[in-house]
C-alpha positions as CSV (number, residue, x, y, z in Angstrom):
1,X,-40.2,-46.1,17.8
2,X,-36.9,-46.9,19.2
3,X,-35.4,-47.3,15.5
4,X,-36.3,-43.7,15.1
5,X,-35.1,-42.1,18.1
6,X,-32.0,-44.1,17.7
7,X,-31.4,-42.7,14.2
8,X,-32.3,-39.2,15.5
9,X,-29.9,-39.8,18.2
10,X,-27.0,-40.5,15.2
11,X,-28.3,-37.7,13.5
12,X,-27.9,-35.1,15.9
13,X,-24.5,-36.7,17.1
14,X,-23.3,-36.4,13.2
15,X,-25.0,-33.1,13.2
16,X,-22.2,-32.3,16.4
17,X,-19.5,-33.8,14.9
18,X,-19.7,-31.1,11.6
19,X,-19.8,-28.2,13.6
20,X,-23.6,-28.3,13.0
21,X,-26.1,-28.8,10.0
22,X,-27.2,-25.4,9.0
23,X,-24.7,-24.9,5.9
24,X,-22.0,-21.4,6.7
25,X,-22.4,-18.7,4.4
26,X,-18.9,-17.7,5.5
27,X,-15.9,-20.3,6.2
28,X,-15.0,-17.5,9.0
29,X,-18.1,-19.0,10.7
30,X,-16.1,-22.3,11.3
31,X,-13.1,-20.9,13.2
32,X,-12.7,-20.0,16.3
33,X,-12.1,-16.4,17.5
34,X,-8.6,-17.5,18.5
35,X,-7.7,-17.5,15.0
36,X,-4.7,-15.5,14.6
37,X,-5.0,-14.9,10.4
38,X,-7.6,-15.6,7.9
39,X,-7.1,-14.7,4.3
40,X,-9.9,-15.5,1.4
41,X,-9.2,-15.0,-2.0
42,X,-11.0,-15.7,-5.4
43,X,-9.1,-18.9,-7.1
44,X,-9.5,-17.5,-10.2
45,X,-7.5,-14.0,-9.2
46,X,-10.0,-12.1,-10.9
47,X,-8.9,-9.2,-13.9
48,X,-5.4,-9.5,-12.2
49,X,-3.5,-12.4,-14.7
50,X,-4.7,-9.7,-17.5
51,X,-2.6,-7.0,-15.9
52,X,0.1,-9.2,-15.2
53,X,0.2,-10.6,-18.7
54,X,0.8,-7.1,-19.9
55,X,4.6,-7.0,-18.1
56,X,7.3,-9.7,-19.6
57,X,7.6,-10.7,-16.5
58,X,4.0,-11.5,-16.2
59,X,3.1,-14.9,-17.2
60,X,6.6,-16.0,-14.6
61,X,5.0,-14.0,-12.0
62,X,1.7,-15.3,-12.2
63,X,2.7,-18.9,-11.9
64,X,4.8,-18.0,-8.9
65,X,1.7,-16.8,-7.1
66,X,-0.7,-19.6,-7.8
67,X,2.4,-21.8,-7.0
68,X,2.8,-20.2,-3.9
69,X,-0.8,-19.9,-2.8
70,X,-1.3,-23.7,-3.8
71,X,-4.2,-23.1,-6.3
72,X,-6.2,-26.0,-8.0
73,X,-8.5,-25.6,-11.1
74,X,-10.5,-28.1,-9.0
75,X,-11.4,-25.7,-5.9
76,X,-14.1,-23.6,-5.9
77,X,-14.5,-20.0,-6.9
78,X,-13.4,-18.8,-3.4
79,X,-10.4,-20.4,-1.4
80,X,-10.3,-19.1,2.8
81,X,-7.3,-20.3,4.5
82,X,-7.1,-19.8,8.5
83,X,-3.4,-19.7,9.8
84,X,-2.5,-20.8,13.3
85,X,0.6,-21.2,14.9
86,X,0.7,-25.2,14.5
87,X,-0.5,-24.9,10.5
88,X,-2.8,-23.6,8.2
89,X,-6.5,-25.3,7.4
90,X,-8.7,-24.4,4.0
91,X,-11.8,-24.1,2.9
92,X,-13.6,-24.0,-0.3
93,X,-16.4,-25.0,-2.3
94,X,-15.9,-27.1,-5.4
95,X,-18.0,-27.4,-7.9
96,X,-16.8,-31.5,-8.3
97,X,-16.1,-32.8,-4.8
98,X,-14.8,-35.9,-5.9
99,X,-12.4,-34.0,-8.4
100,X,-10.8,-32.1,-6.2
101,X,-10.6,-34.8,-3.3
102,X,-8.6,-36.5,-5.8
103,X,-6.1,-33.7,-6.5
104,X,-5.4,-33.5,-3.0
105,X,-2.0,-34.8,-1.7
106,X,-1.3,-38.1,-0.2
107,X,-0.8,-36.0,3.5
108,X,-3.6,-33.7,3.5
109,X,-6.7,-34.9,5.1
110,X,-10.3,-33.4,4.4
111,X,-13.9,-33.6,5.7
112,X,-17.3,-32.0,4.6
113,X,-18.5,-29.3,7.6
114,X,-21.7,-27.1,7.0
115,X,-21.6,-27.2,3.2
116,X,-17.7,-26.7,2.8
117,X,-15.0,-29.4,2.0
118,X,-12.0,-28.3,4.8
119,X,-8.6,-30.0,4.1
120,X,-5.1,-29.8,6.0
121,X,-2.1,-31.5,6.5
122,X,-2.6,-31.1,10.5
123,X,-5.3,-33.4,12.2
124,X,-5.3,-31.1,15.3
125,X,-6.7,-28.5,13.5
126,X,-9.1,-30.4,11.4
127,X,-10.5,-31.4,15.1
128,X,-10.4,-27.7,16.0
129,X,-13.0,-26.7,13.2
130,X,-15.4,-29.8,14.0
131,X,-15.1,-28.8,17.9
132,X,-14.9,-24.9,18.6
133,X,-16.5,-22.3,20.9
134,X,-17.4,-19.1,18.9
135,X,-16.8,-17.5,15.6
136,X,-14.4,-15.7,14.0
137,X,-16.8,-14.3,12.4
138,X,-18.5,-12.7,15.3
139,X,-15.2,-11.4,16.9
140,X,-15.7,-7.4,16.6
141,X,-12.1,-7.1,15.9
142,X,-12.3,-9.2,12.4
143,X,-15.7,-7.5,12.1
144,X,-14.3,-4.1,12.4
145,X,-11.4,-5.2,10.3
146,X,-12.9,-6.6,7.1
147,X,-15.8,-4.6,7.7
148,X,-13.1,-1.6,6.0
149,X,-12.2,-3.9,2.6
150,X,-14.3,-4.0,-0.4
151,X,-16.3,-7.0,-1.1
152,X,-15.5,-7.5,-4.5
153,X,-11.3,-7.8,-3.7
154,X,-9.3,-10.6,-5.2
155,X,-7.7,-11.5,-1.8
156,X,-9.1,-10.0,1.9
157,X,-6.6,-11.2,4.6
158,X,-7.0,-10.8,8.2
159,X,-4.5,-10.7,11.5
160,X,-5.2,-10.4,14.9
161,X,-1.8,-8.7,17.2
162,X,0.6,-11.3,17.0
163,X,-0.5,-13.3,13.9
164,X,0.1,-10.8,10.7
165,X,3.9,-12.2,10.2
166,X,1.9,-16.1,9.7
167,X,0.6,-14.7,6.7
168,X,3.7,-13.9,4.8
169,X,5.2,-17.4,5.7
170,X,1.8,-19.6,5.4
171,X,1.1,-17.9,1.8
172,X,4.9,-18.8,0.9
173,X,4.9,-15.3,-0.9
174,X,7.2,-13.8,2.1
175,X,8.8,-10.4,0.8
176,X,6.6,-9.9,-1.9
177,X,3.8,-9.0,0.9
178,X,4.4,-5.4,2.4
179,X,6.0,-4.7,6.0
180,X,3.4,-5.1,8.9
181,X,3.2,-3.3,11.8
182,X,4.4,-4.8,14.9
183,X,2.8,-2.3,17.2
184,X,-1.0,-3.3,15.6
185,X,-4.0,-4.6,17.4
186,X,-5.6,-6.0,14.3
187,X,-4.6,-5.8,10.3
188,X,-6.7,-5.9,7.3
189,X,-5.8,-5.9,3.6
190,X,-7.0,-6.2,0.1
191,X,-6.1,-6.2,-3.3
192,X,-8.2,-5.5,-5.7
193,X,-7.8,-5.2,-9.4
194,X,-9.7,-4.0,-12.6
195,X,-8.1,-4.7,-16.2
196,X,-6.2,-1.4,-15.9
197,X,-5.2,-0.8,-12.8
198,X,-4.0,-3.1,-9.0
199,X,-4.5,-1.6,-5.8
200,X,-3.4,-2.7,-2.4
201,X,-4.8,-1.3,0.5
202,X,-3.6,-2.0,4.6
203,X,-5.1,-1.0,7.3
204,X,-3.8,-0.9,10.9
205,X,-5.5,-0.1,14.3
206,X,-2.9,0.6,16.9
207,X,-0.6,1.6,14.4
208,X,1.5,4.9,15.0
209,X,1.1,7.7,12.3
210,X,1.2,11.5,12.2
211,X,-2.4,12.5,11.6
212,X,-4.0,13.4,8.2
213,X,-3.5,17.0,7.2
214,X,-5.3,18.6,4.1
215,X,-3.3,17.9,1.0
216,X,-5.6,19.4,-1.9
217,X,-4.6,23.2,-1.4
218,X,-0.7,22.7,-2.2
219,X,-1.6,19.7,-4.8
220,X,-4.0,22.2,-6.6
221,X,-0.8,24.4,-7.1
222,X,1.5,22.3,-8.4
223,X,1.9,22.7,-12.3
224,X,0.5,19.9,-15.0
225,X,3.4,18.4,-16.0
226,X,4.5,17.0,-13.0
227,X,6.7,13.1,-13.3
228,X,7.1,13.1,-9.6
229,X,5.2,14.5,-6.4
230,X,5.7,13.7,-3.1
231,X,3.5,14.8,-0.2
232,X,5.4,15.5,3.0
233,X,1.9,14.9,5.1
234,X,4.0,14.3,8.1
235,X,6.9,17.2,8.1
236,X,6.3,18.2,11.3
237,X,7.5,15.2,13.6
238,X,11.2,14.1,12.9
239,X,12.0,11.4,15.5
240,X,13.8,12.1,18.4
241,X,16.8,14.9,18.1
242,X,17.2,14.6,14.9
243,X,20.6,16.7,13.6
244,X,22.0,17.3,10.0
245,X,25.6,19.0,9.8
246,X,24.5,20.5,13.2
247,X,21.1,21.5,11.9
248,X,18.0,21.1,13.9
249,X,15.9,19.1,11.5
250,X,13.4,19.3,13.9
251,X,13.3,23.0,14.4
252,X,13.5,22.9,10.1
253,X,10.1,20.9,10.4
254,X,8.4,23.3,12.3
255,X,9.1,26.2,10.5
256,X,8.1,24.3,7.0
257,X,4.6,23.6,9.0
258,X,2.7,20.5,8.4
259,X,2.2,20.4,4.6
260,X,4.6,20.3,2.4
261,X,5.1,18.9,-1.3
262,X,8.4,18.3,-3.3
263,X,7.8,17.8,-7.3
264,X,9.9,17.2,-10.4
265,X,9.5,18.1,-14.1
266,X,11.3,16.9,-16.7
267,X,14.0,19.4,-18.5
268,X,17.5,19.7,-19.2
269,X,19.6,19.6,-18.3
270,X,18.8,19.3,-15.4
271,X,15.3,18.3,-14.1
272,X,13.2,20.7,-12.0
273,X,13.1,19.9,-8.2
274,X,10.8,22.1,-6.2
275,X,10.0,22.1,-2.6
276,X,7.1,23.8,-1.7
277,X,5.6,24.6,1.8
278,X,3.0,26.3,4.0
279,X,5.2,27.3,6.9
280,X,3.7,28.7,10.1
281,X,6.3,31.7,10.5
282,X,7.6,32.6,7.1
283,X,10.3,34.5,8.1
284,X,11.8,32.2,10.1
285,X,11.4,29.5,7.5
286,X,13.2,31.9,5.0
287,X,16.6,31.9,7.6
288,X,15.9,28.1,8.5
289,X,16.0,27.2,5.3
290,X,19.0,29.6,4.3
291,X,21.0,28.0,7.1
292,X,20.4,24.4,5.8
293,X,21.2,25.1,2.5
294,X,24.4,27.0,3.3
295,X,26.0,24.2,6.0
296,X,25.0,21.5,3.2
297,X,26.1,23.0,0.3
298,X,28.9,25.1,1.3
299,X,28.5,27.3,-1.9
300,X,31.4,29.4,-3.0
301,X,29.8,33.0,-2.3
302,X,27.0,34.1,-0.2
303,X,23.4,34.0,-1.5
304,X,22.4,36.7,-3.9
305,X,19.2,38.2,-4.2
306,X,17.7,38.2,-7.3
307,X,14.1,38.9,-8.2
308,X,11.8,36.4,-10.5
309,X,8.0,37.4,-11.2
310,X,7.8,40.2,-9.0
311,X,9.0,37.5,-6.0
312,X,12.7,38.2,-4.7
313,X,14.4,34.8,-4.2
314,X,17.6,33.7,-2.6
315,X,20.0,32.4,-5.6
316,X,22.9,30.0,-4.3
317,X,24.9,29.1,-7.1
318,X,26.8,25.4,-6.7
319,X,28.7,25.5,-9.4
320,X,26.4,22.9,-12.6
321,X,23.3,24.4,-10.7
322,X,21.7,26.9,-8.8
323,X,19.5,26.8,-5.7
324,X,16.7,29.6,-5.6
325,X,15.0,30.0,-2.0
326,X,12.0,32.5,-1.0
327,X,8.4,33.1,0.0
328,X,5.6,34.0,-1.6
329,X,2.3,34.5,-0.9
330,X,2.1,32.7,1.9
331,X,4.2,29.5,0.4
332,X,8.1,29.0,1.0
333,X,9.8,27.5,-2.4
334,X,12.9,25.7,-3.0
335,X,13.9,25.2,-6.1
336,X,17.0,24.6,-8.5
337,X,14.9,26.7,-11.3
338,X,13.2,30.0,-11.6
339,X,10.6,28.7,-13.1
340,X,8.9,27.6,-10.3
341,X,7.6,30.9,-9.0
342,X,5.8,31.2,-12.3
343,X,4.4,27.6,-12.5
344,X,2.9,27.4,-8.9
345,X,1.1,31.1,-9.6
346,X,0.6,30.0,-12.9
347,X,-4.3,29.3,-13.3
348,X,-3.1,26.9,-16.3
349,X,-3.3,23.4,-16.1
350,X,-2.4,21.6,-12.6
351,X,-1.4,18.3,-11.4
352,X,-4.2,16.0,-11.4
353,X,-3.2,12.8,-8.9
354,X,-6.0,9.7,-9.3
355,X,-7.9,8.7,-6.7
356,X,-6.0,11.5,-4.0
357,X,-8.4,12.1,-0.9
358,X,-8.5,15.8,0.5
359,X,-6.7,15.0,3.7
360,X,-3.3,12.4,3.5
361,X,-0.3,11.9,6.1
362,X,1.6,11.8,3.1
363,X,1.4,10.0,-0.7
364,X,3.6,9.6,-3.7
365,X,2.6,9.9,-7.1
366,X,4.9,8.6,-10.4
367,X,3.8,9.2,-13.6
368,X,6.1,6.6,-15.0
369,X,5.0,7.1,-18.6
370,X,6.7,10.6,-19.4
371,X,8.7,9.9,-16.7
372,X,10.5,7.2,-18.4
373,X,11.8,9.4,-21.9
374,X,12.8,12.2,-19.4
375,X,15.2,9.8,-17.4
376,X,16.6,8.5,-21.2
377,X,17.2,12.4,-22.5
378,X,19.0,13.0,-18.7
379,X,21.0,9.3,-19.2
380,X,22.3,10.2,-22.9
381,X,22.9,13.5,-22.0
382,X,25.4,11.5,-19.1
383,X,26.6,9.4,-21.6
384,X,24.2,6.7,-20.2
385,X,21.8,4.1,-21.3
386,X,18.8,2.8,-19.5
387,X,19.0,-0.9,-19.5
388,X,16.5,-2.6,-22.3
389,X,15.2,-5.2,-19.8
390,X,14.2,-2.1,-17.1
391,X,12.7,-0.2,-20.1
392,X,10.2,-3.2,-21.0
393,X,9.5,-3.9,-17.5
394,X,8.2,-0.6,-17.0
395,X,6.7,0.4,-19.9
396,X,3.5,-0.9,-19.9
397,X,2.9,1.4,-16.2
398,X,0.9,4.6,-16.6
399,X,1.0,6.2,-13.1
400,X,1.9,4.8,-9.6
401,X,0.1,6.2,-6.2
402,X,0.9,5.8,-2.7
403,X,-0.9,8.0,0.2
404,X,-2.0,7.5,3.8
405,X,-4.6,8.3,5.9
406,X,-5.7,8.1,9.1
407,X,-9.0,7.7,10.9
408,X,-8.9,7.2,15.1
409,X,-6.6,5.1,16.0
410,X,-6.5,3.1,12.5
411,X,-3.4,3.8,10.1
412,X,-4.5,2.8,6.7
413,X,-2.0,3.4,3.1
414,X,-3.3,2.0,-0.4
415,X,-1.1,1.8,-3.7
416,X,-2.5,1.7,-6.7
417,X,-1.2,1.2,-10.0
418,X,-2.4,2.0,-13.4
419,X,-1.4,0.3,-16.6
420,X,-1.3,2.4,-20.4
């Protein structure tokens, strides 16, 4: 009898000593709630070397990010890493322990906890994970966080306020990994990636952002065709006294209104560049807008009216080009051709941006594959030559989309990218 209560006595202490017996579903479970970043990926990157084998750059690329991540054919399907000021500890679950054991460097030390082999280079921490109050995993932050990312992403990453710069220096990938906002309480990103198409989405509580106004009326009016659109979500707030050749941007932003959308279409020889708005006070917009142009441009001779679809329009010629101004039904439209007015009443075909919700704080779309012959007509018409190299780079790219949105207090913007 006291054989056995000895050995349950070692049990349970052994049972202490790996953070308990009951195996973790999630490595999140065996870090504290003091964690400042935790990032999991799948060690196999998913669809994501197809896409990148697609680019001549590709193959490069790809070994620069398993290099710089650190991956092993040994480790398991998943790899978690949880980033602290003093170093970094992983987790994963390999399918040949002593295989990967082996692989690991001479410095790194490693244990088994709760059905995960945990490795690190920093003994503190490896103490840490054994000896811990609370869960990462429980911390409604990190709950609320992840919670927003898709389950099936190729890398979810974590960072409490204070802790997201750790993972750009910890993943050794530094300016390849977007900007951060300093003034966040928590981030969360993911990117995800089918064999067509990479997305990248960041999300942000805390972070400051004009709120989401509708974006699918104007987008609905803007003509097929399109290479370029950009959605001015946030026109209305220019920071601080903002002044242009003695023009009020500010006051320019309030008379455009909220939503506004500039577009190009490919022609020559010059390209079409529109601006088009919903401004609260037309009228004033109309003079705004007149006054901007004028202290900018400095055209030779005053504005002449001229009169295009039944819509009279300001026409300020500079010289190579002109600049047509007016308002029309309810819209105010800048534009270096006359065609606009047309196009934007046209019911024919519209633009058509992927995956575009009905209310942004701004996006970007790039339709980089007509785009690209329309920028080598308007180079040899300039006596100009895109570079070869930029031309392969690029040309396997379909379309490009960039938009925010926000929800609360949480600031969240997702790029994705489509391959031909």
């Amino acid at each position: 009898m006291k054989r056995l209560a000895l050995l349950g006595v070692a049990a349970l202490l052994a049972a202490s000593g790996c953070g308990g017996s009951k195996p973790a579903s999630d490595a999140a479970e065996l870090v504290p709630p003091t964690t400042l970043s935790f990032v999991s990926l799948q060690t196999d990157l998913g669809p994501l070397p197809h896409v990148l084998r697609l680019f001549p750059f590709g193959p490069a690329a790809l070994e620069s990010v398993r290099k710089g991540l650190q991956l092993k054919r040994s480790m398991g399907p998943q790899l978690d890493v949880a980033i602290f000021k003093g170093g970094t500890i992983s987790f994963t679950q390999p399918v040949d322990e002593k295989r990967f054991e082996s692989a690991l460097g001479p410095g790194q030390l490693h244990a088994h906890i709760r059905g995960w082999t945990v490795f690190t280079a920093k003994p503190a921490l490896l103490d840490l994970v054994r000896h811990h109050k609370g869960k990462l995993s429980e911390l409604p932050a990190y709950r609320s966080a992840t919670g927003r990312l898709p389950g099936d992403a190729i890398v979810r990453a974590y960072a409490a306020s204070g802790g997201a710069g750790l993972v750009r220096r910890a993943t050794g990938l530094g300016g390849s990994l977007p900007n951060i906002p300093r003034n966040a309480k928590w981030v969360a990103a993911a990117l995800s990636s089918s064999r067509d198409e990479v997305t990248l989405e960041v999300h942000a509580q805390g972070a400051v952002a004009a709120g989401s106004l509708p974006s699918d009326d104007l987008v609905s009016k803007i003509p097929a065709g399109a290479v370029l659109a950009v959605g001015l979500g946030g026109v209305g707030q220019v920071p601080g006294n903002a002044r242009l050749e003695g023009v009020d941007l500010q006051g320019i932003a309030d008379a455009l209104g909220g939503e506004a959308i500039a577009y190009v279409r490919a022609g020559l020889p010059f390209p079409e560049v529109t601006l088009v708005s919903r401004p609260k006070d037309a009228e004033q917009a109309l003079r705004d807008v007149g006054r901007l142009i004028t202290r900018l441009a400095r055209p030779r001779r005053p504005p002449v009216p001229t009169t295009v679809d039944g819509v009279t329009l300001q026409d300020v010629a500079l010289g190579a080009v002109d600049i047509y101004y007016g308002t029309f039904d309810g819209m105010l439209v800048v534009s270096d051709s006359t065609d606009a007015v047309g196009a934007l009443r046209s019911h024919g075909d519209k633009l058509k941006v992927p995956g575009l919700p009905d209310r942004t704080n701004g996006f970007l779309y790039l339709d980089v594959e007509h785009a690209l012959p329309a920028v080598k007509a308007f180079a040899k018409l300039a006596n100009q030559q895109v570079p070869a190299r930029l031309e392969a780079d690029v040309k396997p790219l379909k379309t490009l989309v960039v938009y925010g949105t926000r929800d609360g207090d949480v600031q969240t913007i997702v790029a994705s990218l489509q391959t031909r």
